[in-house]
C-alpha positions in Angstrom: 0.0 0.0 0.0 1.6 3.3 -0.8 2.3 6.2 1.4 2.6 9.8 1.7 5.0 11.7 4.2 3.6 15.0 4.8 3.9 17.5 7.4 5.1 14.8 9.8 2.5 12.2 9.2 2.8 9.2 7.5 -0.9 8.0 5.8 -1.1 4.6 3.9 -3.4 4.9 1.4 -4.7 2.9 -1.6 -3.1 2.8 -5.1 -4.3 6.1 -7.1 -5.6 7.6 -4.0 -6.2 11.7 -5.1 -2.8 13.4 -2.8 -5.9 16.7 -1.9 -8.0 14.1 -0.4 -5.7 12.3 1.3 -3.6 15.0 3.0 -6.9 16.9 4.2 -8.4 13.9 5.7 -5.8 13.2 7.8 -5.1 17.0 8.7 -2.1 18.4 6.7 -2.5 21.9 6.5 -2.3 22.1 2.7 -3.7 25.6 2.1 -1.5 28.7 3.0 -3.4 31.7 4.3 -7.0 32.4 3.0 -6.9 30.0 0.3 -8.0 27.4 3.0 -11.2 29.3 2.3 -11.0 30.3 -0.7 -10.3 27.5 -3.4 -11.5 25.5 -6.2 -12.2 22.1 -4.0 -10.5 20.3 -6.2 -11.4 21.0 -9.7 -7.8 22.1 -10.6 -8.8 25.3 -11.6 -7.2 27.8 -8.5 -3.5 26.5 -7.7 -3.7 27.0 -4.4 -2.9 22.9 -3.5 0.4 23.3 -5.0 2.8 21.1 -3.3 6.7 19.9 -4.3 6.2 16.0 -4.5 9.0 13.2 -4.3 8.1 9.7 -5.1 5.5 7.8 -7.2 3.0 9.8 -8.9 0.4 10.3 -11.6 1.4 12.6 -14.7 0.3 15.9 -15.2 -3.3 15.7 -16.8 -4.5 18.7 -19.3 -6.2 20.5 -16.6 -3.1 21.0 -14.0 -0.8 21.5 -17.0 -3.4 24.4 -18.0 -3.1 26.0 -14.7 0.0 26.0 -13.9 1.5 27.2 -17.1 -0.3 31.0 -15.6 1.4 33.0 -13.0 1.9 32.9 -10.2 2.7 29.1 -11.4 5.4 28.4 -13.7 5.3 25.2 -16.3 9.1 24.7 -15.2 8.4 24.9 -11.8 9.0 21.5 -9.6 5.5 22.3 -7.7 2.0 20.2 -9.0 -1.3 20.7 -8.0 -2.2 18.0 -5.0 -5.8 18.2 -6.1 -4.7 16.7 -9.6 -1.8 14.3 -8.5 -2.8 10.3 -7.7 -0.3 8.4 -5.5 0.9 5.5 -7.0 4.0 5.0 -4.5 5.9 6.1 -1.8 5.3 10.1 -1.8 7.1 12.9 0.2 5.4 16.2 0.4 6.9 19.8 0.8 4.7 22.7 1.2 6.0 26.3 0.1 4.9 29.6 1.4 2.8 32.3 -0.9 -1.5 32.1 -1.3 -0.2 29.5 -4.3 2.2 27.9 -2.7 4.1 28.8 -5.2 7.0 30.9 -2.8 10.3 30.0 -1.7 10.5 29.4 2.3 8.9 26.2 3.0 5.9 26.3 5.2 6.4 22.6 5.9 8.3 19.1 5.0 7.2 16.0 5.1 9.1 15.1 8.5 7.4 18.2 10.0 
């Protein structure tokens, strides 16, 4: 069963789990500032789940590919949208600072 490291948890979940899901249903605070209010919900369409991932993962679908080709998001930017990510392996999460996530500091790693 794969698993994701985030924030200092480690969650087992199923093969092709969605990474948004997962990390909010076991507490990881994946939004920075407001955007915990204000988001898309998981349609893909905001960037505000924007995570840097290690590990076994889905490709980039259109959708996520779409939206993060716009600023503040950059298409050669190691950052993908959590919302639009399945785990297929062992995954490490790092969480940046900025309403995207799109800054430099980290906010959190995946041992805490």
């Amino acid at each position: 069963m794969p698993t994701v490291l985030a924030q200092g948890k480690t969650i087992e979940c199923p093969q092709g789990a969605n990474l948004r899901q997962v990390l909010l249903q076991h507490g990881v605070e994946l939004y920075n500032d407001g955007a915990s209010v204000i988001n898309c919900h998981g349609i893909g369409t905001c960037g505000t789940c924007a995570v840097q991932i290690e590990g076994e993962i889905s490709a980039s679908n259109w959708r996520e590919t779409t939206r993060r080709s716009l600023p503040p998001h950059s298409p050669t930017s190691d950052r993908r949208l959590a919302c639009q990510t399945q785990v297929l392996g062992e995954v490490k999460v790092t969480k940046y600072d900025g309403f995207w996530g799109q800054g430099d500091t980290i906010v959190w790693t995946p041992e805490g």
